[in-house]
MILO-150445 format. One record per residue (C-alpha): residue in one letter; x, y, z; residue number from 1. Coordinates in steps of 0.05 Angstrom, whole numbers, plus 32768, in hexadecimal, padded with zeros to 4 digits. Layout:
<atoms>
+-------+------+------+------+-------+
: lovex :    X :    Y :    Z : fitor :
+-------+------+------+------+-------+
:     A :    X :    Y :    Z :   NUM :
...
+-------+------+------+------+-------+
</atoms>
This chain:
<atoms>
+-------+------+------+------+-------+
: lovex :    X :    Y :    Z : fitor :
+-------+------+------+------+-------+
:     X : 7DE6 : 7FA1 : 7E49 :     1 :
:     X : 7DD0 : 7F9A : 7E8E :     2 :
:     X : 7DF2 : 7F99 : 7ECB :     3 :
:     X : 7DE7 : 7F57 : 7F00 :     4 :
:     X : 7DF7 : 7F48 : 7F4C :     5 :
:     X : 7DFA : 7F04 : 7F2C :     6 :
:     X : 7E3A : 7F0C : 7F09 :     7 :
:     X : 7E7F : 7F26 : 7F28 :     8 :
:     X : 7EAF : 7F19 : 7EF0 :     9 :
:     X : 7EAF : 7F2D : 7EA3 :    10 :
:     X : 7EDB : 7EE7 : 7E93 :    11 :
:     X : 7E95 : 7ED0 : 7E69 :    12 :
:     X : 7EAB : 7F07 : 7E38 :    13 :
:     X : 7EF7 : 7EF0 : 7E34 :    14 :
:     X : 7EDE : 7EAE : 7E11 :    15 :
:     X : 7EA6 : 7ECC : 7DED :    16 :
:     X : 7EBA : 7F14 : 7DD5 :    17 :
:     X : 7E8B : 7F18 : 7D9F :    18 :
:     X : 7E46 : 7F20 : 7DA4 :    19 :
:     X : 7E10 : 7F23 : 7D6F :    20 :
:     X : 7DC0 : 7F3B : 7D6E :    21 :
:     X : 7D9A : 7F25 : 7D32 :    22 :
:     X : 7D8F : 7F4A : 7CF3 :    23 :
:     X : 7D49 : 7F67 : 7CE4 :    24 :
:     X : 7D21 : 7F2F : 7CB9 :    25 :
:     X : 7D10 : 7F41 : 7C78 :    26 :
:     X : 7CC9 : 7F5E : 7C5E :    27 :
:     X : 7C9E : 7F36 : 7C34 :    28 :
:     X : 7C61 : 7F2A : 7C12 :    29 :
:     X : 7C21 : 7F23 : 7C30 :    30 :
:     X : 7C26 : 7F63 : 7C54 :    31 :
:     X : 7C5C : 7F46 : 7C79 :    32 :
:     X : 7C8B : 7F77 : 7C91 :    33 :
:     X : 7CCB : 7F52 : 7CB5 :    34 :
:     X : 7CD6 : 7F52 : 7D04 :    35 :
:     X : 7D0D : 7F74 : 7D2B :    36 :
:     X : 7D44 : 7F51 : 7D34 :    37 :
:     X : 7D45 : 7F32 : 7D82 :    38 :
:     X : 7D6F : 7F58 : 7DB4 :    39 :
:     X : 7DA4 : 7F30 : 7DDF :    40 :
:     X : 7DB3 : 7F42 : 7E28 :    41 :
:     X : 7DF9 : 7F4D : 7E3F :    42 :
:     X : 7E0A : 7F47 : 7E8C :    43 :
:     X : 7E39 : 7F69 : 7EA9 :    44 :
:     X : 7E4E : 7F70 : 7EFA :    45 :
:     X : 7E32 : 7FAC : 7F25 :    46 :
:     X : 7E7A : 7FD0 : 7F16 :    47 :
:     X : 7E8B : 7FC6 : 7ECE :    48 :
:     X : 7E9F : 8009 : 7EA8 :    49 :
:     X : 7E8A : 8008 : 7E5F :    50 :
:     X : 7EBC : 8029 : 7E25 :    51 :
:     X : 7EB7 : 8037 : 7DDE :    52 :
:     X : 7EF5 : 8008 : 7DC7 :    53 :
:     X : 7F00 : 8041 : 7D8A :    54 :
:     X : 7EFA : 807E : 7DB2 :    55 :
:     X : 7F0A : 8072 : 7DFF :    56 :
:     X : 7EC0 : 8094 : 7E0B :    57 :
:     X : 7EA2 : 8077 : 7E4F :    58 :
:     X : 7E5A : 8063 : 7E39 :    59 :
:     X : 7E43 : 804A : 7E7B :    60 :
:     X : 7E5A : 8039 : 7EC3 :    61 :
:     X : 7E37 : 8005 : 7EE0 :    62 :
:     X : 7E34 : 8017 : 7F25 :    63 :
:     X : 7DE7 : 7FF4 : 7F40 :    64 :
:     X : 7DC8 : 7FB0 : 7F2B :    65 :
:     X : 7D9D : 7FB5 : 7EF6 :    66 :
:     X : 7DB1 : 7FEB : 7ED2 :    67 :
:     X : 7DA1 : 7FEE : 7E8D :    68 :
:     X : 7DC2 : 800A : 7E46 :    69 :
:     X : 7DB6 : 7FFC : 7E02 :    70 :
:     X : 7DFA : 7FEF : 7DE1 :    71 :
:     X : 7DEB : 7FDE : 7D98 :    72 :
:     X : 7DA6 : 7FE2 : 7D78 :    73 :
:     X : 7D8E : 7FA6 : 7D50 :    74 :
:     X : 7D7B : 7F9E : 7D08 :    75 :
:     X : 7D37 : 7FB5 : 7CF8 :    76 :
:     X : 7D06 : 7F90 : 7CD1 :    77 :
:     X : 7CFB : 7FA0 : 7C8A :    78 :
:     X : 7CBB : 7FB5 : 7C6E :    79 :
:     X : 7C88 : 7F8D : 7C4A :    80 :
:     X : 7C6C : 7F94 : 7C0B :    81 :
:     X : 7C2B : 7FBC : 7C26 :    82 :
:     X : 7C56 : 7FF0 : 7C41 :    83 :
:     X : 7C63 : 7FFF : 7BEF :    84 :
:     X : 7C18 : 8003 : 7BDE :    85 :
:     X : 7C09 : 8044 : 7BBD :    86 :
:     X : 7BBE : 8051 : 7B9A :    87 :
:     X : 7BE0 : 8045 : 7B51 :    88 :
:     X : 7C08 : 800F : 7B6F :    89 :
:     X : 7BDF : 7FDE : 7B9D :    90 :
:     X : 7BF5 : 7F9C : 7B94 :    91 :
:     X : 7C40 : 7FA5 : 7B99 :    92 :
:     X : 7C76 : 7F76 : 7B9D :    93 :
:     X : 7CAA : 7F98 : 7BBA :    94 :
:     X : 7CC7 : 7F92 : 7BFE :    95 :
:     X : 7D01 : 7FAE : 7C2C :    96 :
:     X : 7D35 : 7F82 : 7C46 :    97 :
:     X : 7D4F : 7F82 : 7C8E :    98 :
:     X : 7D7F : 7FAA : 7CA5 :    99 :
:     X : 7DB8 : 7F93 : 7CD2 :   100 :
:     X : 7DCA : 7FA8 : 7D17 :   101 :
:     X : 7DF3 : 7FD8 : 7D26 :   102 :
:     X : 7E41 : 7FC3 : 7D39 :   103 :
:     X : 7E68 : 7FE3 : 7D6A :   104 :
:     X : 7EB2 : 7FD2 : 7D91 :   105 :
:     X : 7EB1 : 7FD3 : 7DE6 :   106 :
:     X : 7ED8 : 7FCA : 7E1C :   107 :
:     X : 7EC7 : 7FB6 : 7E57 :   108 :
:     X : 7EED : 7FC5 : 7E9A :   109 :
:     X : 7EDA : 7FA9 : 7EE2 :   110 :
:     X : 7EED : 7FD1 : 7F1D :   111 :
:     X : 7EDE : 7FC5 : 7F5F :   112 :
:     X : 7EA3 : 7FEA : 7F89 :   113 :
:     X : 7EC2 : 7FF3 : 7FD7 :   114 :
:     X : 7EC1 : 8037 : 7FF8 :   115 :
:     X : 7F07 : 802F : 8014 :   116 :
:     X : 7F48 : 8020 : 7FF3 :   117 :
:     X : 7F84 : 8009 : 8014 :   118 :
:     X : 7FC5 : 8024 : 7FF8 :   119 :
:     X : 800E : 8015 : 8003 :   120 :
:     X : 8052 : 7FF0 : 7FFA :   121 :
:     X : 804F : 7FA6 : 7FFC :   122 :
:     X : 8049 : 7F87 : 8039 :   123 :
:     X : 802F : 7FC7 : 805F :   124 :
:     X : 7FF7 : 7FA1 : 8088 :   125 :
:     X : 7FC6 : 7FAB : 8052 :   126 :
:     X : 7FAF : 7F5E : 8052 :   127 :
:     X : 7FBF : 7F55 : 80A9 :   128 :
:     X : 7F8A : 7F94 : 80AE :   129 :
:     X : 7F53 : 7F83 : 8082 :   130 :
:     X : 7F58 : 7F3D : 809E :   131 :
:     X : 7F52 : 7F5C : 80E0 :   132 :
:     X : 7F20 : 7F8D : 80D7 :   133 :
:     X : 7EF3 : 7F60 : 80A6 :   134 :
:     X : 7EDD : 7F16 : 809A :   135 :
:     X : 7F0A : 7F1E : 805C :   136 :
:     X : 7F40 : 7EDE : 805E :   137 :
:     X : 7F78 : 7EFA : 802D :   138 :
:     X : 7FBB : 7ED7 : 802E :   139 :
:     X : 7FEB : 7EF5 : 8056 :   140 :
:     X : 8036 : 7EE3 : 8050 :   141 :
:     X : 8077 : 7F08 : 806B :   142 :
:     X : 8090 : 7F0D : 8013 :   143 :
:     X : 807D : 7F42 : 7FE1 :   144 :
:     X : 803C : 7F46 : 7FBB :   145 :
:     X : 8019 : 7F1D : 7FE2 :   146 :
:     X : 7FD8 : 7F31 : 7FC6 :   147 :
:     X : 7FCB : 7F25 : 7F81 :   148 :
:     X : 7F88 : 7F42 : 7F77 :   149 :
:     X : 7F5B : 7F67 : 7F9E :   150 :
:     X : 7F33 : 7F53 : 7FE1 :   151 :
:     X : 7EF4 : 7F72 : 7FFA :   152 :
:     X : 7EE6 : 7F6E : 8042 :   153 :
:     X : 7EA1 : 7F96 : 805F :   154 :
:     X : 7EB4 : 7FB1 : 809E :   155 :
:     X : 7E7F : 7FC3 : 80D3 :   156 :
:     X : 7E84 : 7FF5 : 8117 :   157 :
:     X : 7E51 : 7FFE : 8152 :   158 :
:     X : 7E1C : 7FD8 : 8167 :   159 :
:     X : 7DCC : 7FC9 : 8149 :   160 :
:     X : 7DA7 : 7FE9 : 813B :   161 :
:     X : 7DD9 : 8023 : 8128 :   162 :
:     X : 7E0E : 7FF3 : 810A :   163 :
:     X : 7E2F : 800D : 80D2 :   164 :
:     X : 7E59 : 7FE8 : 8097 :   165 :
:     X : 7E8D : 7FFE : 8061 :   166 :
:     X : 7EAB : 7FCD : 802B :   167 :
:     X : 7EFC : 7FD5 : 8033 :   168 :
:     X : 7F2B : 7FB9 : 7FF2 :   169 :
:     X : 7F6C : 7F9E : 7FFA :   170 :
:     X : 7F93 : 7FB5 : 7FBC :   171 :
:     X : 7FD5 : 7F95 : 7FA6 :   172 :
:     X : 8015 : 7FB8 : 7FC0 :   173 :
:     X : 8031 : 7FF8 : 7F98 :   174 :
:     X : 8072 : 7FF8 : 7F82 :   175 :
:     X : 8093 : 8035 : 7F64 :   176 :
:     X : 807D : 803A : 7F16 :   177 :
:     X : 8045 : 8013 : 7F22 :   178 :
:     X : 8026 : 803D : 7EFF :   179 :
:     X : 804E : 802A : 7EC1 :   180 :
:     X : 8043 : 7FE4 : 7ED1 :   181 :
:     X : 8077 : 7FD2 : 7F08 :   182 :
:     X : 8065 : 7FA4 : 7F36 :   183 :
:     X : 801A : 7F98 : 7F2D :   184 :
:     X : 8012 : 7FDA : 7F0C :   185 :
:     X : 7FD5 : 7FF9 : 7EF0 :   186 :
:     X : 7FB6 : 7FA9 : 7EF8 :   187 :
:     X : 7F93 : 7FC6 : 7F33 :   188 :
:     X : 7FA1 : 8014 : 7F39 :   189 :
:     X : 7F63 : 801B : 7F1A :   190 :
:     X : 7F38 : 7FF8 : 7F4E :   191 :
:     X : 7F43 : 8039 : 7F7B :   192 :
:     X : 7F23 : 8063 : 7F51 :   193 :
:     X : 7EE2 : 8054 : 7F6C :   194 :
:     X : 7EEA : 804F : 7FB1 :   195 :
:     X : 7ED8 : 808C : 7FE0 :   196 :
:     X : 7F16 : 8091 : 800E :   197 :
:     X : 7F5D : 8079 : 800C :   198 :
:     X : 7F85 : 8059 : 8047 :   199 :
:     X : 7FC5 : 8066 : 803D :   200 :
:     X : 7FEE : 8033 : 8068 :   201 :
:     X : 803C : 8034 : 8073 :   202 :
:     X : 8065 : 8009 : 8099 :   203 :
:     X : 808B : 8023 : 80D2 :   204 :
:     X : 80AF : 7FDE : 80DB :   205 :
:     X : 80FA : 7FCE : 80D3 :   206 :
:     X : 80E5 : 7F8D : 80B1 :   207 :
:     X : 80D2 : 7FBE : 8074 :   208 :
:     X : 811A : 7FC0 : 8068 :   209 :
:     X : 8105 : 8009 : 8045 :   210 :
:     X : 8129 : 803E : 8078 :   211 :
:     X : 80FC : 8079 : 806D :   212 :
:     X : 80A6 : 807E : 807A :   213 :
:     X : 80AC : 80BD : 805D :   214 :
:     X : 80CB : 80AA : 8019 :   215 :
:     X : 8092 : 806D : 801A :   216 :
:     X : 805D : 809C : 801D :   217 :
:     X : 8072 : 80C9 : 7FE9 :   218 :
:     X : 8086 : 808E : 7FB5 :   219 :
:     X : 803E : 8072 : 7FB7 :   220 :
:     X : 8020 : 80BA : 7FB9 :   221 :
:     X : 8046 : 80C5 : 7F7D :   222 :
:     X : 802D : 8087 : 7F5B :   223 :
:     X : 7FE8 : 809F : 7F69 :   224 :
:     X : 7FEB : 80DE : 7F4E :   225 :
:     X : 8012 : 80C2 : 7F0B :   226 :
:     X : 7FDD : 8091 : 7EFD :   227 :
:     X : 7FAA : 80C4 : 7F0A :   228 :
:     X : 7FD6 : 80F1 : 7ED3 :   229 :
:     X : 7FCC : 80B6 : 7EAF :   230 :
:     X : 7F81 : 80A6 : 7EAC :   231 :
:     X : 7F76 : 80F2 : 7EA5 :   232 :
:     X : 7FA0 : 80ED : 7E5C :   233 :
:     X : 7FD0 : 8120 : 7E7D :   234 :
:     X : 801E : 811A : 7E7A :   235 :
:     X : 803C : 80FA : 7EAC :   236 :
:     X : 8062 : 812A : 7ED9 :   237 :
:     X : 803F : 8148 : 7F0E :   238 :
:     X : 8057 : 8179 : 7F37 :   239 :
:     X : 8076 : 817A : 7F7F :   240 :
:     X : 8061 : 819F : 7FC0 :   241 :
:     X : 808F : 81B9 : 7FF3 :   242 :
:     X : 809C : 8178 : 8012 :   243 :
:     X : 809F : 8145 : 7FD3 :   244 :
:     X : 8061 : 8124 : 7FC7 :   245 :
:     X : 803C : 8142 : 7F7E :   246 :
:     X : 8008 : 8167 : 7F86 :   247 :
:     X : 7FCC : 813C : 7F65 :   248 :
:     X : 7FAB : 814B : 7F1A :   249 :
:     X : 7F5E : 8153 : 7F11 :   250 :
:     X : 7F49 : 810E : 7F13 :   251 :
:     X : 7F1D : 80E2 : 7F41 :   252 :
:     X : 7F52 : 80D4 : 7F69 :   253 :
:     X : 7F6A : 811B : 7F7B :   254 :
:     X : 7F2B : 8120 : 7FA4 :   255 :
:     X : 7F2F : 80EB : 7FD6 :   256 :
:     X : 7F40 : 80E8 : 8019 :   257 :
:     X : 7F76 : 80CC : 802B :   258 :
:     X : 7F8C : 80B5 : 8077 :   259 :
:     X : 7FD0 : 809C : 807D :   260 :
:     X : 7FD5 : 8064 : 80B1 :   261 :
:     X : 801A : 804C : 80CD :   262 :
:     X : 8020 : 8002 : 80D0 :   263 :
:     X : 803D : 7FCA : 80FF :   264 :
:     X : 8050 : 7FF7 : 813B :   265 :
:     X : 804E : 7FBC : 816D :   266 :
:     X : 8094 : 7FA8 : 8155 :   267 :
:     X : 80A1 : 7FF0 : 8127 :   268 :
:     X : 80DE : 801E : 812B :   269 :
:     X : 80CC : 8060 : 8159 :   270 :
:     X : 80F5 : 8091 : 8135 :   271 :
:     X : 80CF : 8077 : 80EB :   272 :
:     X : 8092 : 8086 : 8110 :   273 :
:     X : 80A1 : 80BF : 812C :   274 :
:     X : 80B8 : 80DE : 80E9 :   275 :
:     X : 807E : 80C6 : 80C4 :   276 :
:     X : 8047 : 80EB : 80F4 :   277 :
:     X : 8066 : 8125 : 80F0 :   278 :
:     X : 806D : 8127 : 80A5 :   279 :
:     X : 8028 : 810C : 809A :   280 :
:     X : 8008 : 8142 : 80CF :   281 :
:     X : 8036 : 817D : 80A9 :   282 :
:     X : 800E : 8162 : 8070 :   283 :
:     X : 7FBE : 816C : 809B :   284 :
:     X : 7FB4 : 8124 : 8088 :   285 :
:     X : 7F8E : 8101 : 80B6 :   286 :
:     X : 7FBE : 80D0 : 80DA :   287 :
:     X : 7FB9 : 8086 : 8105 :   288 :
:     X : 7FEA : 8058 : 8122 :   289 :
:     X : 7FDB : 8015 : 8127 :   290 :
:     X : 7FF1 : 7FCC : 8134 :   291 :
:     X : 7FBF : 7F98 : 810F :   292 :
:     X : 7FDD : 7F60 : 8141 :   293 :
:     X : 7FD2 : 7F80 : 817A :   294 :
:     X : 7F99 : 7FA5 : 8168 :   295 :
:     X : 7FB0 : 7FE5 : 8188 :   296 :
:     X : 7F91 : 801B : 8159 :   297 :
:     X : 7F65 : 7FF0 : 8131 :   298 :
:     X : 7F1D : 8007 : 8158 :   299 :
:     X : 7F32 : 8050 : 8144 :   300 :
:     X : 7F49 : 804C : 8100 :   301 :
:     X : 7F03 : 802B : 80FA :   302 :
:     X : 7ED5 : 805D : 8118 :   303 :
:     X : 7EFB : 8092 : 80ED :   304 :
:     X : 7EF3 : 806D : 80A5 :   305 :
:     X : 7EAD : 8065 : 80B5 :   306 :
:     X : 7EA3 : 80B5 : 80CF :   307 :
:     X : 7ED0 : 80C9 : 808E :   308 :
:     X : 7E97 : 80A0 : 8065 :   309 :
:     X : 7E5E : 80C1 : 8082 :   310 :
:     X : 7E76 : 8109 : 8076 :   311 :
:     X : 7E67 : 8120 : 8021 :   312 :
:     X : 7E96 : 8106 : 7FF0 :   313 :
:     X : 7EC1 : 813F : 7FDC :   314 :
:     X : 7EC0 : 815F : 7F8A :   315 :
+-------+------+------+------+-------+
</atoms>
């Protein structure tokens, strides 16, 4: 199995699950001895995580083009009839059959590579910003769940020759018990395993129709830290800190940074606000305001992902 820049999806396996190398040809007479059965190339995208479908075992994470695993050996030839030659014995007739490949059970799991996730509610600004901040065009509409799958938009600060450029994914909105499948549950939880930081936006808006940032911020947290629970085979009740949110398992997850980024303040309500900062800076999380149709806070938040992206990834 190799991975390939030329493929992004896995939906050539959906139709085609089964895959087959040949057996190992038979020995023969002759002092013919039987060829190796021929190998077949699987191609995956840069991103596919391989699992034993028995076990759960991650055999390989595809993370760079052209990476390279064996999966399943083929069937070796069998030997031919001078392999069976002995001094007593020199015109033999026998010969060893092939053998058969070996047969094993996958799954295969595409998540997406970006170094920043955006996180939050439905119809917190997710889609407005990374149109804004990207070339990205997702579909933004004033209804829930909007998004439907993720969207990658690379995002570049400063000037040549010292530009610099970070890939940013839209994820669907969170719901609570997404992680139990509510909403568009674990769908697309998983894609922020991989990326390096988390932006945790929250809308500050009336037009929310949620009365409390606060209480926002904690429900998604919590979702976070359950599916992290989750992946990590633990049960699923994590414990709360002084002020509500659960305090995060070992997993992936638990060591990312997270900023937390209040949304829509052009027409937002100043006591939500308000409330919000001082919760999230009672927290030490890094903390922005901004308005993605006015721009106001947009150049900042910018120049801070990409600072937060330089420093070394924490664990």
């Amino acid at each position: 199995m190799v991975s390939s820049q030329r493929h992004n999806t896995l939906i050539h396996f959906r139709f085609n699950p089964e895959h087959k190398g040949q057996r190992g040809e038979h020995g023969m007479g002759s002092n013919c001895s039987g060829s190796d059965g021929k190998s077949i190339t699987l191609k995956v995208p840069v991103g596919t995580a391989l699992y034993d479908q028995d076990t759960g075992e991650l055999i390989h994470d595809f993370q760079s083009p052209d990476e390279e695993v064996v999966i399943a050996k083929g069937g070796r030839g069998g030997r031919g009839n001078q392999h069976f030659a002995t001094s007593v014995h020199q015109a033999p007739r026998e010969h060893e059959l092939g053998r058969t490949g070996e047969e094993r059970n996958y799954r295969l799991e595409l998540k997406l590579l970006a170094d920043v996730g955006l996180v939050g509610y439905p119809n917190a600004g997710k889609s407005t910003l990374i149109s804004r901040i990207s070339a990205a065009k997702p579909k933004i509409a004033d209804y829930p769940f909007t998004t439907l799958e993720p969207n990658l938009g690379v995002v570049t600060v400063g000037e040549e020759p010292d530009q610099e450029s970070f890939v940013v994914a839209d994820m669907p909105g969170l719901i609570e018990g997404a992680h139990l499948g509510s909403g568009l549950g674990v769908q697309f939880l998983r894609h922020i395993e991989r990326t390096r930081l988390l932006l945790h936006l929250v809308d500050v808006s009336d037009a929310s129709g949620r009365p409390d940032p606060v209480e926002d911020f904690k429900v998604i947290n919590k979702e976070l830290a359950n599916f992290t629970s989750t992946a990590a085979g633990k049960e699923q009740d994590p414990f709360s800190d002084d002020y509500g949110e659960p305090t995060l398992p070992e997993h992936p997850l638990a060591h990312k940074t997270m900023i937390v980024c209040a949304t829509k303040i052009d027409s937002g309500n100043l006591e939500k606000l308000k409330k919000l900062a001082t919760h999230i800076r009672r927290k030490k999380l890094e903390f922005h305001a901004i308005s993605a149709v006015t721009g106001q806070g947009i150049d900042e938040l910018k120049w801070s992902l990409a600072r937060h992206l330089q420093a070394p990834e924490k664990g």
